[in-house]
ROSEPA-717632 format. One record per residue (C-alpha): residue in three letters; x, y, z; residue number from 0. Coordinates in steps of 0.1 Angstrom, whole numbers, m for minus. Layout:
N
(rec ala, (X, Y, Z), NUM)
...
***
This chain:
237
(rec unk, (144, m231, 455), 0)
(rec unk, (147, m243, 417), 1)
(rec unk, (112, m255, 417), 2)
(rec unk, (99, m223, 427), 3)
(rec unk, (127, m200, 405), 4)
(rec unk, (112, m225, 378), 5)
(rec unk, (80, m219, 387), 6)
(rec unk, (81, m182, 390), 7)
(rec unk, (97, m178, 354), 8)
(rec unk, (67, m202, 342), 9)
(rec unk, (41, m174, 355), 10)
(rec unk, (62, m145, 341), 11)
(rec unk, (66, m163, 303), 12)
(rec unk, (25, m170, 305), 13)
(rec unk, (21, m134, 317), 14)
(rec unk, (41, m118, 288), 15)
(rec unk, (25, m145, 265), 16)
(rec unk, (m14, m130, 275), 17)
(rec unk, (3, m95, 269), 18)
(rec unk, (10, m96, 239), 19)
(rec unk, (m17, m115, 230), 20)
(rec unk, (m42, m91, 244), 21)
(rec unk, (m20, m59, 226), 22)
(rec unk, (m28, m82, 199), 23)
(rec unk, (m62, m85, 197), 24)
(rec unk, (m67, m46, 213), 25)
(rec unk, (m44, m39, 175), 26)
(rec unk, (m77, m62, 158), 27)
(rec unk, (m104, m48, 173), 28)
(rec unk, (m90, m13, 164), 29)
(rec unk, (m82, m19, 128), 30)
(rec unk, (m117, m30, 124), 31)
(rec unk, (m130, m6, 144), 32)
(rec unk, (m115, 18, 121), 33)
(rec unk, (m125, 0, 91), 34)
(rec unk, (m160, 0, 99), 35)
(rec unk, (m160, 37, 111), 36)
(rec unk, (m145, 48, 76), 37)
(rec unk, (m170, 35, 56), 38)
(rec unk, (m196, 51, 75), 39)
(rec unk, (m179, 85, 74), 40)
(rec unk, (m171, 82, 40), 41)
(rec unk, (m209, 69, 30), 42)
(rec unk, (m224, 100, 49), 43)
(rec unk, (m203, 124, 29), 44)
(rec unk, (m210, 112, m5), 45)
(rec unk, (m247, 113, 6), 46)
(rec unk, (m234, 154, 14), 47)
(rec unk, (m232, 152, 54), 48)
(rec unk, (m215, 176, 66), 49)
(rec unk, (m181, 164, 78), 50)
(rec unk, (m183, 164, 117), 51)
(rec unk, (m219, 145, 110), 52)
(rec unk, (m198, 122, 91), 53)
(rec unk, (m179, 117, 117), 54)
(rec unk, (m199, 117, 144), 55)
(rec unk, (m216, 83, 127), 56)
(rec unk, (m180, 68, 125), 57)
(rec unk, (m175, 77, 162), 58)
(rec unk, (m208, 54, 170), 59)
(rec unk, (m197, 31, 146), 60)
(rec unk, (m167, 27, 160), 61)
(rec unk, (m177, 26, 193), 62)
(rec unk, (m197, m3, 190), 63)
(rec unk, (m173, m23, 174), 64)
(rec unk, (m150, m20, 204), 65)
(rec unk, (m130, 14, 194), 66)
(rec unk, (m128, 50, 197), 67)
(rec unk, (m121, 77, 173), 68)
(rec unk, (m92, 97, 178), 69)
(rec unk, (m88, 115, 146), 70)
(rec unk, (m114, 121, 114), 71)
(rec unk, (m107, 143, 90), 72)
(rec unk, (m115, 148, 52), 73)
(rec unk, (m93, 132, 28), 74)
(rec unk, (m109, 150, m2), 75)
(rec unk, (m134, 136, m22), 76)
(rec unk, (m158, 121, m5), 77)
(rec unk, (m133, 101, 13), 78)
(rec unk, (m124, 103, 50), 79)
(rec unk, (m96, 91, 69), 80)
(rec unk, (m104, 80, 106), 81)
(rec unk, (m78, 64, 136), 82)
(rec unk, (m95, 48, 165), 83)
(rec unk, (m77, 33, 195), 84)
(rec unk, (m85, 2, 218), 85)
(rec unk, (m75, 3, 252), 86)
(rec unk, (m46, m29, 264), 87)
(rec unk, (m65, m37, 293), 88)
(rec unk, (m36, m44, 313), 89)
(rec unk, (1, m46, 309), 90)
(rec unk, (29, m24, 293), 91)
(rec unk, (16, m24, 257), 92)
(rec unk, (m7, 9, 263), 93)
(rec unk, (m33, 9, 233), 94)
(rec unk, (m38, m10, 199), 95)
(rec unk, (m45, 20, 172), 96)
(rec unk, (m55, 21, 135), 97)
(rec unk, (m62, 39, 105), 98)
(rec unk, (m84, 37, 75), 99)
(rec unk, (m89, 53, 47), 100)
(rec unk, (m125, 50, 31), 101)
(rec unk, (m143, 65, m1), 102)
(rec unk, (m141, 64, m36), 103)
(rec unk, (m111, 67, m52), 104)
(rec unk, (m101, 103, m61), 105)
(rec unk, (m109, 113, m97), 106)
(rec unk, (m93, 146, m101), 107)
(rec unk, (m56, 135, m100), 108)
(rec unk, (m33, 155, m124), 109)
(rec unk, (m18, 124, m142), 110)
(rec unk, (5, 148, m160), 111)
(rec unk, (27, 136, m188), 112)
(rec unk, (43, 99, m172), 113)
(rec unk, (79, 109, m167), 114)
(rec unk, (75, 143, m170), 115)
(rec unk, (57, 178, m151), 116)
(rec unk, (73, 178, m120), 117)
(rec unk, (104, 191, m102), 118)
(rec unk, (137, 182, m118), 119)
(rec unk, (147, 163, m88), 120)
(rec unk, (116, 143, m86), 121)
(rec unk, (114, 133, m121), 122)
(rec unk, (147, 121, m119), 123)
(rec unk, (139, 101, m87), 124)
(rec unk, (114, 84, m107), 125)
(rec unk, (130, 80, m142), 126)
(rec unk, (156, 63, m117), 127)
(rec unk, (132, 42, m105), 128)
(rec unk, (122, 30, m138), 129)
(rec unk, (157, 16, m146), 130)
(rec unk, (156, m7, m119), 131)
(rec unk, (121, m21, m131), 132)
(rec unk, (129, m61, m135), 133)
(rec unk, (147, m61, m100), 134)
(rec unk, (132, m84, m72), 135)
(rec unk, (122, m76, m40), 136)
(rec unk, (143, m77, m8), 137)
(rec unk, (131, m65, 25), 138)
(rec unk, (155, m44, 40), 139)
(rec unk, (177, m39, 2), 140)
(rec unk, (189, m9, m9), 141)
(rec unk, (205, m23, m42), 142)
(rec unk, (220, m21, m64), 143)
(rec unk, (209, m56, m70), 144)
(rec unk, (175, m61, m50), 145)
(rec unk, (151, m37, m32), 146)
(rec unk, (123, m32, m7), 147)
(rec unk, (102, m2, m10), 148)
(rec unk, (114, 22, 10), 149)
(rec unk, (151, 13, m4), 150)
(rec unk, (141, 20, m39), 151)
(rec unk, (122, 57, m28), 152)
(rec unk, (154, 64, m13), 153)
(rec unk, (180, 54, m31), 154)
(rec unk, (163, 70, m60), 155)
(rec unk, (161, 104, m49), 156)
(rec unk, (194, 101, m35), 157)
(rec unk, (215, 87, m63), 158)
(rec unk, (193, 105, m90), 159)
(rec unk, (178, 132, m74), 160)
(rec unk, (205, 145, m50), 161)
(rec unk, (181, 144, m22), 162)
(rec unk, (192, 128, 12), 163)
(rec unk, (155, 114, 26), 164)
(rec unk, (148, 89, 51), 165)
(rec unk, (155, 50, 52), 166)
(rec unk, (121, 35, 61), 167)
(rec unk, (86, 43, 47), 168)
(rec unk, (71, 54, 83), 169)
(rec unk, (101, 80, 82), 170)
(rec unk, (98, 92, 49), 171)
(rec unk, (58, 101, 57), 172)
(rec unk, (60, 119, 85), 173)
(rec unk, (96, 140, 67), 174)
(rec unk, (76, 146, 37), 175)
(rec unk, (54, 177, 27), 176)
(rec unk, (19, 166, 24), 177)
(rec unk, (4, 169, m6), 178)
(rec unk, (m33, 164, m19), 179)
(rec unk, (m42, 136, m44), 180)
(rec unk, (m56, 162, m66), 181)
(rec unk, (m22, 181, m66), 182)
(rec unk, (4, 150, m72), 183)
(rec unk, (33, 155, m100), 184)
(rec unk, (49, 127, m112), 185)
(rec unk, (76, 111, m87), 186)
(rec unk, (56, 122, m55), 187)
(rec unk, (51, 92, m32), 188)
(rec unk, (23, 70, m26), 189)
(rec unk, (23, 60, 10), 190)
(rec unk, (m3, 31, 25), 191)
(rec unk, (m10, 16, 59), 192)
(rec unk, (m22, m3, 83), 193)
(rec unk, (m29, m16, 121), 194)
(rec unk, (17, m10, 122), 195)
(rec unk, (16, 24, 111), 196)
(rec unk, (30, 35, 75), 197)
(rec unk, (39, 3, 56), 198)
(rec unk, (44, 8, 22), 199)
(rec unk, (55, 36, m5), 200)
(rec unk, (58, 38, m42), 201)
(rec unk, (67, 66, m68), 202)
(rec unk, (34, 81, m90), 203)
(rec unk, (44, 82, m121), 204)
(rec unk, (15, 98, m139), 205)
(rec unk, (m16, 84, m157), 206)
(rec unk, (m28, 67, m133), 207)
(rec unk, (4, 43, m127), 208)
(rec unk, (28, 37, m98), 209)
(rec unk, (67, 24, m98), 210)
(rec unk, (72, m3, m67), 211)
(rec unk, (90, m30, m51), 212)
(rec unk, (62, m49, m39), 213)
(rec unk, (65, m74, m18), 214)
(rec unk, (88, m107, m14), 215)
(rec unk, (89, m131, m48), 216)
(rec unk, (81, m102, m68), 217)
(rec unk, (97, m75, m87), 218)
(rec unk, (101, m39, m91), 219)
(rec unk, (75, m28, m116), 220)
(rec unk, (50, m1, m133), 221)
(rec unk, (15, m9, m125), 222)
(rec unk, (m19, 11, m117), 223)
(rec unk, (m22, 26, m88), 224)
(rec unk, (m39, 7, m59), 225)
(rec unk, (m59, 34, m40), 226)
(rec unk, (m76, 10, m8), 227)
(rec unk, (m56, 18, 24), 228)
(rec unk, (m34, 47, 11), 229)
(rec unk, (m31, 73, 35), 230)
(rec unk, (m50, 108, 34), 231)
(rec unk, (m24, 123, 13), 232)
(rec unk, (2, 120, m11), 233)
(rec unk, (35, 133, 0), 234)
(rec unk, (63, 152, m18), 235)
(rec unk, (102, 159, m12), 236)
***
């Protein structure tokens, strides 16, 4: 009876183990999927397709990498924003999906006056933000001492923007009001992401620049804005 208790717990660990190896890989093959379907969209309309052209090319495109498109829309100037999903073909793990954002980097943002030109409760968010510049990362910190990204969006429009918003970046896109790249004030957030959903956010702070925590063994900072894998919009509280 142990041997085959034993033996039936052996098939169940190897069966979970090609699970989530196969969600996995169906997670891969999406992302690239995506990848590659973006940068066809986004070709065709800076060659001036019409949009659902555009994204009728990233729909093959995708499709023949292994994906297909469930959402393409226009993320404004010539760029496009595209999610494709991969089927799990078996198991509990459902579908692998992805996002990507491709085209040229928007030209007609506002940079507005760095620390100033926006709502009261914004610009203090991010003139908050700035005093914690020097600070190193911590994933999951909310200071006072250490932060991850999400920690310092929140606890800067809390403490110096009265505003109570969400803990974690994923939350804090889908509660904020989207807003276009062409229309950002200073201390709106910069969200990016990736095969996981939402995984990063930082405060614009005008001319171009950005106020993060990055990532572990680094530390809270003011640096140009990285555009590649931001979402389709900017978004605003």
């Amino acid at each position: 009876m142990l041997g085959v208790a034993a033996l039936l717990a052996l098939l169940f660990a190897m069966a979970a183990v090609a699970q989530v190896a196969a969600a996995g890989q169906a997670r891969w093959t999406a992302q690239t999927a995506a990848d590659l379907a973006a940068l066809a969209a986004a070709q065709d309309l800076i060659d001036g397709q019409p949009l659902a052209e555009a994204c009728a090319h990233g729909h093959q495109v995708a499709q023949s990498n292994g994906g297909e498109v469930v959402s393409c829309v226009d993320a404004l100037e010539g760029r496009v924003a595209l999610t494709t999903e991969r089927q799990v073909s078996f198991g509990i793990w459902g579908v692998g999906r992805a996002t990507a954002v491709a085209g040229p980097p928007p030209m007609a943002v506002d940079p507005g006056p760095a620390g100033g030109g926006g709502p009261a409760a914004a610009l203090a968010a991010l003139n908050w933000a700035r005093t914690q510049i020097g600070k190193p990362y911590l994933w999951g910190g909310t200071g006072p001492d250490a932060y991850d990204c999400s920690g310092l969006v929140q606890q800067a429009y809390q403490i110096a923007g009265g505003q109570a918003i969400p803990r974690v970046a994923q939350d804090q896109w889908q509660a904020a009001i989207k807003v276009p790249f062409g229309q950002m004030r200073p201390g709106d957030l910069l969200f990016w992401v990736d095969h996981t959903g939402v995984h990063h956010v930082a405060l614009f702070a005008g001319n171009g620049m950005m106020v993060e925590a990055p990532s572990s063994g680094k530390l809270v900072r003011e640096v140009p804005i990285r555009w590649s894998g931001t979402t389709a919009w900017a978004g605003r509280f």
